[in-house]
C-alpha positions in Angstrom: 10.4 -8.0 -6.0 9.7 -4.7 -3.8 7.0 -5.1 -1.3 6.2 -1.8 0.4 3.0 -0.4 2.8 2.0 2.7 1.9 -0.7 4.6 4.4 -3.0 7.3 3.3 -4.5 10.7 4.8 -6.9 11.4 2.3 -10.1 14.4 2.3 -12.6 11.9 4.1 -15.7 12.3 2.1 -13.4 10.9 -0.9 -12.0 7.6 0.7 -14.2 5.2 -1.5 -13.3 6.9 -4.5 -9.6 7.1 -3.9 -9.6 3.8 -2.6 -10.8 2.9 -5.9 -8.4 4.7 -7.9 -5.9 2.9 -6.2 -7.4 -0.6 -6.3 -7.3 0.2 -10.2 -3.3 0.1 -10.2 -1.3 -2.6 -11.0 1.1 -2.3 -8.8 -1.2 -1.9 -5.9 -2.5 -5.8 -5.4 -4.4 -4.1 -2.0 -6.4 -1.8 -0.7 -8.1 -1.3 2.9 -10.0 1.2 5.0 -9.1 1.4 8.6 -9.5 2.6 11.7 -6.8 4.7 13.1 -4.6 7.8 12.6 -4.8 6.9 8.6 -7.8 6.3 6.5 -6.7 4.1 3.9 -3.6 1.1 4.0 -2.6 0.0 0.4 0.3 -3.1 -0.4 2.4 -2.2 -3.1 4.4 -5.1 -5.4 6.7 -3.6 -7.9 9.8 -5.0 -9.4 12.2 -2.7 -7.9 12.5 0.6 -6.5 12.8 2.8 -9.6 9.3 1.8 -10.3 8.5 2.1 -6.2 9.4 6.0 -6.9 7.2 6.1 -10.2 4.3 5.3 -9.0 4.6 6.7 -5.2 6.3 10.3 -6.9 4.5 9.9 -10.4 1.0 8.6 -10.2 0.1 9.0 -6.5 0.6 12.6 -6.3 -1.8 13.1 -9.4 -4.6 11.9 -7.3 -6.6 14.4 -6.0 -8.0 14.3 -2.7 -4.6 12.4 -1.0 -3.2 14.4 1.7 -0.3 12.6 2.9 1.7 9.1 2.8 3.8 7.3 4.6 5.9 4.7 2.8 7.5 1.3 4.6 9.5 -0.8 2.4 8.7 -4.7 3.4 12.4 -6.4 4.6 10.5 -9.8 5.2 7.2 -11.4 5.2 6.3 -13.8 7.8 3.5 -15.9 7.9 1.0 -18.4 9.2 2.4 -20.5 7.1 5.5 -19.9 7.5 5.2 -20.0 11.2 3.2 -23.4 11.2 6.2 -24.9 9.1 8.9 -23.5 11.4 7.3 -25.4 14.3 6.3 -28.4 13.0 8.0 -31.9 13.5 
């Protein structure tokens, strides 16, 4: 399983409805506005990179109104969880 981050520019009077479009995909479990130097934060879970490069260099670029991405593949995940159950005795 391929975890990756992808962040969004996207033409501002259309974040809702891209964020939308992209809450719509399967591979994108999801979605969130933010503050910041991007407007929209989306987690991606495919089962390997081929499919990664489908939908980030297939399907994403079909979506009108994106203006730029930055994709970070996921080594790890850590959690609270996790965290609580490395400290506990």
């Amino acid at each position: 399983m391929v975890t990756a981050i992808i962040l969004f520019n996207v033409d501002r009077r259309r974040i809702n409805d891209i964020a939308e479009q992209l809450a719509s995909m399967e591979e994108i479990s999801e979605v969130y506005s933010v503050s910041g130097n991007y407007d929209l934060v989306a987690i991606v879970r495919v089962n390997n990179n081929d499919d990664l490069a489908a939908l980030v260099t297939g399907r994403l670029v079909k979506i009108d109104g994106i203006e730029k991405t930055d994709t970070m593949l996921a080594f790890k995940a850590y959690s609270r969880h996790d965290l609580d159950a490395m400290f506990s005795v």
